[in-house]
C-alpha positions in Angstrom: 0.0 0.0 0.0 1.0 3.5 -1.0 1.9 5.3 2.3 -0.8 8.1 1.0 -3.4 5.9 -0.2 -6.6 6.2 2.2 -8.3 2.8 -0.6 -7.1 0.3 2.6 -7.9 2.0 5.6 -11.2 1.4 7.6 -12.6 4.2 9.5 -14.7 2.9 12.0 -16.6 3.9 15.2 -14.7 3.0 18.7 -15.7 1.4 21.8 -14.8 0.7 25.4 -12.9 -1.9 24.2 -10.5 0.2 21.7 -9.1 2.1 24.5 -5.7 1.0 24.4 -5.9 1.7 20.4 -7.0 5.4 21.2 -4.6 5.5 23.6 -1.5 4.3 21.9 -2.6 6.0 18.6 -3.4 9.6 20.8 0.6 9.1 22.0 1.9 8.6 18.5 0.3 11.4 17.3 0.7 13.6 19.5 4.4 12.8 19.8 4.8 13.3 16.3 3.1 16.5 15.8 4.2 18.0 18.6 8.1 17.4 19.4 10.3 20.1 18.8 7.4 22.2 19.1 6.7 21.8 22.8 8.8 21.0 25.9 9.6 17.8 26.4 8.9 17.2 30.1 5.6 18.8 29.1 5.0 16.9 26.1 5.4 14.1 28.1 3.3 14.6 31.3 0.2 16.0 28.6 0.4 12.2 27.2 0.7 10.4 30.5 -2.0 12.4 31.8 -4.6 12.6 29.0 -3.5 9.7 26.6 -4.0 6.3 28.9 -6.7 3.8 28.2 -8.1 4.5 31.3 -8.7 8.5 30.3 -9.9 7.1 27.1 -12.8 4.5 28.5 -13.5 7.0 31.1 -14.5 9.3 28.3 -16.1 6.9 26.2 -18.1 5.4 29.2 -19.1 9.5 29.7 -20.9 9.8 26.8 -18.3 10.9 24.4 -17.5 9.6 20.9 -14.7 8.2 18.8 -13.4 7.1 15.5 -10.3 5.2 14.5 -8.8 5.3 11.2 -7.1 1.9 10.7 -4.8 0.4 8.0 -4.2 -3.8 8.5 -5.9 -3.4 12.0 -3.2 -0.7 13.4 -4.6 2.6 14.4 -3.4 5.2 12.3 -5.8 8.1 13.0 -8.7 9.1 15.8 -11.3 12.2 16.4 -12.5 12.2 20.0 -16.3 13.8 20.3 -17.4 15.1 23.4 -19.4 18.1 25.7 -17.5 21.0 25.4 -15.5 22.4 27.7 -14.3 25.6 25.8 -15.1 29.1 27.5 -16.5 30.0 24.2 -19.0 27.0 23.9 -22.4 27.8 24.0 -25.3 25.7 24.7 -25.9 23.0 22.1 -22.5 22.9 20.8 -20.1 19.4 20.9 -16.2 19.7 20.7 -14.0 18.1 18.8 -11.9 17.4 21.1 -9.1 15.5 19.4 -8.4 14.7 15.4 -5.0 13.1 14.7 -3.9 11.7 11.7 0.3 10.0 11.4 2.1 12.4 8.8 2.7 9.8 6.7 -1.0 9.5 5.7 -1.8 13.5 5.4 -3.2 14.6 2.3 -4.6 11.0 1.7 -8.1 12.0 2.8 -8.2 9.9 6.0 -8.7 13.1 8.0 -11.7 14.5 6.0 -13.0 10.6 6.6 -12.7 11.1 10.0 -14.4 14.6 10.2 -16.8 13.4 8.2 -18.2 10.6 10.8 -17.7 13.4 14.0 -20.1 16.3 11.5 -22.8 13.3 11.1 -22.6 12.6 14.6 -22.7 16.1 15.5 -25.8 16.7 13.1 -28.5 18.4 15.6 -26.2 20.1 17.6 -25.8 23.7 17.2 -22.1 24.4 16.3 -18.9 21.6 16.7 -16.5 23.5 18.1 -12.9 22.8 18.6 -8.9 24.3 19.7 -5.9 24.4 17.8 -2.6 25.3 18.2 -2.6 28.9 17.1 0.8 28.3 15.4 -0.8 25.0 13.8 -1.5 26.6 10.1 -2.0 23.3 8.3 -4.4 22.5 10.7 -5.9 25.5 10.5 -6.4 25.7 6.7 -7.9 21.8 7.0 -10.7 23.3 9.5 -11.2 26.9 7.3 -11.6 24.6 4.4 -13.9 22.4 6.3 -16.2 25.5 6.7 -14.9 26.1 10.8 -14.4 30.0 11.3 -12.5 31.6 14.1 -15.0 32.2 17.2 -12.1 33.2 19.8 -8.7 32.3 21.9 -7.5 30.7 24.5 -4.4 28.7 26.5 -4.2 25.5 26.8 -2.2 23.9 29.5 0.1 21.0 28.0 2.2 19.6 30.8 2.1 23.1 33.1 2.9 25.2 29.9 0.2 27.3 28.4 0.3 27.5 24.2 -2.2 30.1 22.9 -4.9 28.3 20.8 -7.5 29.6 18.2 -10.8 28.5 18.9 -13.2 27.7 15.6 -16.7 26.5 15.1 -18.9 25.2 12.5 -22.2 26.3 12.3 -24.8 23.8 11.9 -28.6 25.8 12.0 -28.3 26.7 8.0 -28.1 23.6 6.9 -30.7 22.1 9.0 -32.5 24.9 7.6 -32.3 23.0 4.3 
């Protein structure tokens, strides 16, 4: 298989019993995007803190949603759904809370499969909302082209270090309007 080729990977919805998956795809991921960019130590404690099965179930058994994107059965990609817990949330919004796709399969679509099982879940709330890294442009332009616009800031705390975020939405009352 083509390291960009999304033709073999299965994106499907998770359960209790894909914790681990979430959680040892969540590390990779996160690792990967992230070092060089953040602290170490900080890196580090965000994933030991927020990344173990046992965060993941304890989501999952608290109402909130996931996806894995898998190639041969290894987890490759994940979006996490959940309540928000953005100052900027309003009532009747979700979060995104996490999308992560490994490098190697950006631009292969897998990430746009992904987002496109959280928006169908998301269908009847008001707005899915979500963070990024503010200095995250390729992110960024995925959720601008996604139809997500800018709603505020914030920090978010990785490991006891604060990194400014942008904070985007996507509407969803005009096309239930339809």
């Amino acid at each position: 298989m083509n390291g960009n080729s999304a033709d073999h990977v299965a994106v499907r919805s998770a359960t209790l019993a894909d914790a681990q998956r979430l959680s040892l795809v969540a590390n990779a991921t996160f690792l990967e995007t992230f070092a060089g960019a953040i602290e170490g130590e900080a890196l580090i404690a965000h994933c030991a803190r927020t990344h173990t099965p046992d965060a993941f179930a304890s989501q999952l058994s608290s109402g909130a949603k996931a996806w894995l994107a898998e190639v041969g059965g290894a987890p490759v990609g994940y979006a996490l759904l959940t309540a928000p817990d953005l100052e900027a949330a309003r009532e009747g919004d979700v979060e995104l809370k996490k999308i992560y796709l490994l490098s190697r399969f950006h631009g292969s679509g897998i990430a746009e499969r992904l987002l496109t099982a959280v928006i169908a879940s998301a269908r009847g709330s008001r707005r899915l909302v979500l963070g990024v890294k503010a200095d995250n442009a390729r992110a960024i332009r995925f959720y601008k082209k996604q139809r997500f616009h800018q709603i505020a800031t914030r920090q978010f705390d990785v490991g006891g270090t604060l990194y400014d975020d942008v904070v985007l939405a996507r509407d969803f009352e005009p096309e239930t309007a339809r």
